[in-house]
Structure formats: structure tokens, C-alpha cells
N, C-alpha and C positions, 0 to 999 in steps of 0.2 A: 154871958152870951158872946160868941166870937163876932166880930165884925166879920162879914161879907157882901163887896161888892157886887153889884151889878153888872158892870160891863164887862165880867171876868168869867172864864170858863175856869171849871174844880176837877181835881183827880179826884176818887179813892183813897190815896195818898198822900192827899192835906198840899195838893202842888196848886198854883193859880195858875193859868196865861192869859195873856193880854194882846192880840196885834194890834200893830201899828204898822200898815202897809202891809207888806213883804216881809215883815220880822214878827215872831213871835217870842214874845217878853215871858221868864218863867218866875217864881217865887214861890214862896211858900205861905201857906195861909197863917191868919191870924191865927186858927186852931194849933196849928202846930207850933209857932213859935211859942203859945202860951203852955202847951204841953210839953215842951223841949224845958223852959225856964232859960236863967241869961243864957246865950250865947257866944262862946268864948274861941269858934274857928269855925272858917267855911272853907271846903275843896273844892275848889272852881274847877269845871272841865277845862281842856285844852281848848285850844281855839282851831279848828280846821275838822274835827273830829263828826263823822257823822253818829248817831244814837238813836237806835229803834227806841218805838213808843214798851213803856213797862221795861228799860234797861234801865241799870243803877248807874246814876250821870258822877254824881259827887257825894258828899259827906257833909254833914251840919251838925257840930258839937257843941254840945252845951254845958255846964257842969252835974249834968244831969245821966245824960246819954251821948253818945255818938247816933244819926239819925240818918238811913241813907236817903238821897234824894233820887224819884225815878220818873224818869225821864217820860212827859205827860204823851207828847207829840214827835212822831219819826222826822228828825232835820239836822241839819249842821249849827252847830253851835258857832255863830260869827264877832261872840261876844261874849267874852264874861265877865262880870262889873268887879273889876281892881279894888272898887271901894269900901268889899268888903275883906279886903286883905288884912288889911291894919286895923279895919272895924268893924268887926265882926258883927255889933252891938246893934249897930242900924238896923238890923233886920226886928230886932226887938221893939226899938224906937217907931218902927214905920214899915211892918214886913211887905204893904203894898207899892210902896216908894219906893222900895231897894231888891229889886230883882237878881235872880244869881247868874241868868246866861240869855242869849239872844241867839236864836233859833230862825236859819234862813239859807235855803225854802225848808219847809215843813209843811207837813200834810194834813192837809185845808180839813180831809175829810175826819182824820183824829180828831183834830179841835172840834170840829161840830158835832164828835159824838162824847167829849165831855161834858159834864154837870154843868146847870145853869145856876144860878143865884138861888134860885126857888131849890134845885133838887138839892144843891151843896147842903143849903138848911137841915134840908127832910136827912139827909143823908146824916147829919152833924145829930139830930135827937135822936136818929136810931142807933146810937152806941153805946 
């Protein structure tokens, strides 16, 4: 059974987000990195870049697949975490701890029409 939190809004596409403030925190869910297996490179988006909701942001490979990442909520990407440059692995270790981009302003009203904790569930046995 994948972990899913609570205070987190779900894609379709195995994507999390999180605000905090004015920033909307992305990642990938526990389903997906367990579906990808290790993970050995992440494509961070640029930093400055705006991306509609359901564009492809970046890339997450694994020794499995290459996976693309899409883009849950319309915003500018203010942030992408460096830390998965060199470590890719983190995301496996802890894929809710290690988010891949920080999204600011984004649109409030995307986020509130993605998945809750309850639907991500329902959504996860229907496959």
C-alpha cells in the first residue's frame, strides 16, 4: 500500500502538492517512485519559467523508465531543489521530503480541483 498523506493535494499523474504560503511545493508520490524503482536522474525545470497545468515540467529516470513529470498546477517555477542533482536517490529515501520545484503564483483554483487524500486512495485501487 503506497503512503499518502493528508495535507497534500494528488494528480492523475502520481504528482503531490503542498503550499506553504504563496509557494506551491511539487513531488512525486510514493506510488510513483515505487513504480519507477531506484532512481538514478531528475530534470529540474528552469527557474523563471511559467508552465500550464497538464504540461510536461521535467523528466525522472529510473533504471526502469525514464518518467515524465506533469505539471499539476499553472505557475512559475521559483525553485528547483539542487538537491536532487547529485541525489537523485532522495526521492526514493523520502519522495514527500524532497520535492522537485516551487511553483509561485499558481493557481489557487487548480490546486483545489486536485485529488484529496481520500480520492488519491480511491483513485490508486482503481488501477
Amino acid at each position: 500500500m503506497s503512503k499518502i498523506l493528508e495535507n497534500l493535494r494528488y494528480s492523475k499523474d502520481h504528482e503531490w502538492v503542498r503550499i506553504d504560503g504563496q509557494r506551491a511545493f511539487v513531488g512525486i508520490t510514493d506510488h510513483a517512485q515505487a513504480e519507477l524503482g531506484e532512481i538514478v536522474y531528475v530534470e529540474l525545470p528552469p527557474v523563471g519559467e511559467r508552465y500550464e497545468q497538464g504540461e510536461e515540467i521535467s523528466t525522472v529516470e529510473s533504471v526502469k523508465a525514464a518518467s515524465p513529470i506533469v505539471n499539476p498546477v499553472e505557475g512559475v517555477v521559483v525553485e528547483a531543489n539542487e538537491n536532487l542533482d547529485g541525489s537523485p536517490e532522495l526521492i526514493n529515501e523520502d519522495c514527500y521530503a524532497n520535492h522537485l520545484y516551487v511553483l509561485s503564483p499558481f493557481d489557487q483554483s487548480q490546486y483545489d480541483g486536485l485529488m484529496s487524500a481520500d480520492e488519491y486512495a480511491t483513485f490508486l485501487a482503481s488501477l
